[in-house]
MITORDREN-491885 format. One record per residue (C-alpha): residue in three letters; x, z, y. Coordinates in steps of 0.05 Angstrom, whole numbers. Layout:
N
Ala / X / Z / Y
...
//
This chain:
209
Unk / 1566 / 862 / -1300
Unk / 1503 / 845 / -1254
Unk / 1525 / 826 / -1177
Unk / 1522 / 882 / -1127
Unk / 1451 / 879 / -1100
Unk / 1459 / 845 / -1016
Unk / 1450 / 901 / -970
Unk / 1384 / 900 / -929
Unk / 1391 / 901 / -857
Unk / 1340 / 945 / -822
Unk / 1329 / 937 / -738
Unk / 1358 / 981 / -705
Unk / 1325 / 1021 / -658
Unk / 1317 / 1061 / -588
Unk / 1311 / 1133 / -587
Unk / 1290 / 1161 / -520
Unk / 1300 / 1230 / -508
Unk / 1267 / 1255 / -439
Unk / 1254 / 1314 / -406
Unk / 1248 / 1357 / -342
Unk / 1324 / 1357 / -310
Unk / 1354 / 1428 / -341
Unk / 1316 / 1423 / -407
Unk / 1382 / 1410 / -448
Unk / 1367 / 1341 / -466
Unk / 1429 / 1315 / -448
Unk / 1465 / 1378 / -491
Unk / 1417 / 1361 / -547
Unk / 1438 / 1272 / -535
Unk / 1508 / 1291 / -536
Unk / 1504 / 1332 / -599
Unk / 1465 / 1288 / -634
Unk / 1516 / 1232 / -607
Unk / 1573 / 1262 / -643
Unk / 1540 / 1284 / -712
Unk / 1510 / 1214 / -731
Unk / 1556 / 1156 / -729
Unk / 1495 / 1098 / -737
Unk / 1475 / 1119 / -665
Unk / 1509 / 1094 / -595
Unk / 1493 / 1123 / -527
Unk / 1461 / 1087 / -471
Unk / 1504 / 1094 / -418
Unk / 1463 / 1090 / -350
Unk / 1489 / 1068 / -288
Unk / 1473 / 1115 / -219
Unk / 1479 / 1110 / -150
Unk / 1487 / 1188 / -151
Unk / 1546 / 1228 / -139
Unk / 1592 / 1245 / -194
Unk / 1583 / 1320 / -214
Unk / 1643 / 1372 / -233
Unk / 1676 / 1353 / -307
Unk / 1638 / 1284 / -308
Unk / 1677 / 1215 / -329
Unk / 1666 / 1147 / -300
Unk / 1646 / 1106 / -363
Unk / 1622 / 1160 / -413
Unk / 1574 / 1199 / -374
Unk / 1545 / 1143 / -337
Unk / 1565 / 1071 / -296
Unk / 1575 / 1114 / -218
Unk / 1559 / 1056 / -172
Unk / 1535 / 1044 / -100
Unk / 1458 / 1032 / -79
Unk / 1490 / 960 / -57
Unk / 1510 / 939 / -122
Unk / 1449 / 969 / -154
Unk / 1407 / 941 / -118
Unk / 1439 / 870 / -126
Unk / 1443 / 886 / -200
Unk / 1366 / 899 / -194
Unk / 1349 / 845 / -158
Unk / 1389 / 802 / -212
Unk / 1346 / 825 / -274
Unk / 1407 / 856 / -298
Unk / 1359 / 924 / -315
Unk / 1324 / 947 / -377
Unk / 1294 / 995 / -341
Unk / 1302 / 1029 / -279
Unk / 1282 / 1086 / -235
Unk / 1287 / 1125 / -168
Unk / 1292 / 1195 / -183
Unk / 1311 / 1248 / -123
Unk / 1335 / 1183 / -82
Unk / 1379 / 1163 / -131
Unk / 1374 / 1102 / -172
Unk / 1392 / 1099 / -246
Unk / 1392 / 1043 / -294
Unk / 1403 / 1018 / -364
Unk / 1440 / 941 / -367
Unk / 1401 / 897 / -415
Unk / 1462 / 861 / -441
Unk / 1488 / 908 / -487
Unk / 1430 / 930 / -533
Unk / 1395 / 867 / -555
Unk / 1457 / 855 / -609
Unk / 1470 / 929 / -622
Unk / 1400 / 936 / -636
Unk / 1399 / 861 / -676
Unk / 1456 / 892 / -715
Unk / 1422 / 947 / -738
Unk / 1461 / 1009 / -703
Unk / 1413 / 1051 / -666
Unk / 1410 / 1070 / -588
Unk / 1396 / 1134 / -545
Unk / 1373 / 1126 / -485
Unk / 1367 / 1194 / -449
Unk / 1319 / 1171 / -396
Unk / 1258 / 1199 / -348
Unk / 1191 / 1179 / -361
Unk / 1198 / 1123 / -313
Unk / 1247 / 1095 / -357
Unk / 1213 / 1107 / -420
Unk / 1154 / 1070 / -395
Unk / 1193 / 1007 / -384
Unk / 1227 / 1014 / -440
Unk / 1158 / 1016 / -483
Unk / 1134 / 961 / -435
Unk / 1189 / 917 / -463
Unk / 1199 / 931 / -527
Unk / 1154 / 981 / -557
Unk / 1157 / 965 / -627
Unk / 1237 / 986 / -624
Unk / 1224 / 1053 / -585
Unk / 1216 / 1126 / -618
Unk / 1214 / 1173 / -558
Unk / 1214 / 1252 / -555
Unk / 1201 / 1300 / -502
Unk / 1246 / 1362 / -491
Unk / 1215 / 1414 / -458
Unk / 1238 / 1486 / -433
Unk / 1210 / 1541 / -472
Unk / 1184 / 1574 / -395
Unk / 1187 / 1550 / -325
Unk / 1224 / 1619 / -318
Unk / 1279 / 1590 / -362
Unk / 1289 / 1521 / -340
Unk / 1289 / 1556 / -266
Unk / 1353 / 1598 / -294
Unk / 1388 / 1541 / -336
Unk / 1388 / 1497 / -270
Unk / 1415 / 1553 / -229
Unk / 1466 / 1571 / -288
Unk / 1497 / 1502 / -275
Unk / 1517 / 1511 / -213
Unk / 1524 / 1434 / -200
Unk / 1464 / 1433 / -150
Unk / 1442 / 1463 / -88
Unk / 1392 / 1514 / -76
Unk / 1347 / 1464 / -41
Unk / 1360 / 1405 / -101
Unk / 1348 / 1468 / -152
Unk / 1278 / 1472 / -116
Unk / 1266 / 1402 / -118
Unk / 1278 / 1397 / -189
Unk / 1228 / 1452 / -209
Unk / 1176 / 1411 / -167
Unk / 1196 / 1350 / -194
Unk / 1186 / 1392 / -266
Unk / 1116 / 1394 / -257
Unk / 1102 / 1321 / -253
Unk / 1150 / 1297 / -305
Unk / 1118 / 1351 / -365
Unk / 1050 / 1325 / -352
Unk / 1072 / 1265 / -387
Unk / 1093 / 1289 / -449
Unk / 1032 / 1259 / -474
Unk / 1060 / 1188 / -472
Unk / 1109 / 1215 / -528
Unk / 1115 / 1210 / -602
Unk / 1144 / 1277 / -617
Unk / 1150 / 1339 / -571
Unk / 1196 / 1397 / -578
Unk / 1207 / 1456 / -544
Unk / 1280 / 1477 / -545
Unk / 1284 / 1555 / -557
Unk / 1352 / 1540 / -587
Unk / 1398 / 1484 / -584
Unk / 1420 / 1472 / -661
Unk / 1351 / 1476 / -681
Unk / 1324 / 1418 / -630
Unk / 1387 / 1380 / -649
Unk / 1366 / 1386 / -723
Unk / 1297 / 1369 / -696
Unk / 1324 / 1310 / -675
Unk / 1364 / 1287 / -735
Unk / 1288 / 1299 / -770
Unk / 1251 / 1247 / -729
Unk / 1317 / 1189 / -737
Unk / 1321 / 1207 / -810
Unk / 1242 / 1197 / -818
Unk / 1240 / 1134 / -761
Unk / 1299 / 1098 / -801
Unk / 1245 / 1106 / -864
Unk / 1177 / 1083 / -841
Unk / 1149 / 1021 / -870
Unk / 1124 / 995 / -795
Unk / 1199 / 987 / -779
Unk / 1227 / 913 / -802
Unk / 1262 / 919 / -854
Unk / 1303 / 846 / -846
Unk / 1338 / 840 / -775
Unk / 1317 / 765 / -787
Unk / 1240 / 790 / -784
Unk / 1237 / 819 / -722
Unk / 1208 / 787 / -657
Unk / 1259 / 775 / -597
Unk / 1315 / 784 / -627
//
């Protein structure tokens, strides 16, 4: 009987899901989260305050703007960004083995953040951008939460503006009409992504790691 055949060991690498805040990117990240095991979640950290149902350590790293900003200041970010005066962050640390390992990461990240993270490591980055299927209905799914002011709600739907006119920075775009199909949208562009012949195929081959 011939040997088994070693394994090949493929790079990992970083899917970034963005959007404009109410979207359902983070409902479409969490669902995708918990339907393929080869993928781990990015968990930011925020200088924000923690919202109704949210956990310390799973939804994100809640922190002060001291720490942060010493953090920051200490290279200790893969990206970062100020976004309705709050800061939020991904921690280098982490990543460079997951990714080495080849396990796949989601980074559920602004356009700020996706820049960076393309600035630093583009080759590893496969990025989609979530949009609302109306400003009408992004307008009522940011009300519907009922985690935000009237006056942040406003904000946000200005802020909408600016973030969607960068969806052209993206490699796939979706509009969500309907939750399970953008999730299965999803699982479409990591099954194809995990395939293409641009992606190094021996974690030995890759640069940086």
């Amino acid at each position: 009987m011939s040997a088994p055949m070693e394994t090949i060991k493929r790079r990992g690498l970083m899917l970034v899901l963005s959007s404009p805040s109410g979207a359902g990117k983070t409902t479409i990240a969490r669902r995708v989260l918990d339907e393929d095991p080869g993928i781990a979640a990015s968990i930011s950290h925020t200088t924000r305050a923690r919202r109704p149902g949210e956990v310390d350590g799973r939804d994100y790293h809640f922190i002060d703007k001291q720490t942060f900003t010493k953090m920051r200041d200490e290279k200790a970010f893969l990206e970062w960004a100020l976004v309705f005066d709050n800061f939020y962050g991904t921690t280098r640390a982490p990543w460079t083995k997951t990714l080495a390992d080849g396990r796949d990461v989601l980074f559920d990240v602004d356009w700020q953040g996706a820049d960076s993270l393309r600035e630093q490591a583009n080759d590893d980055v496969v990025s989609v951008f979530v949009l609302p299927p109306t400003a009408g209905a992004l307008e009522k799914r940011l009300k519907a939460r009922a985690q935000d002011s009237d006056d942040v709600v406003a904000r946000r739907m200005a802020g909408a503006s600016n973030e969607i006119q960068h969806w052209t920075a993206y490699d796939y775009v979706l509009v969500n009409f309907d939750v399970d199909q953008s999730v299965a949208a999803v699982h479409a562009v990591l099954a194809a992504e995990r395939l293409k012949r641009t992606r190094p195929a021996w974690t030995g081959s890759c640069r940086g790691c």
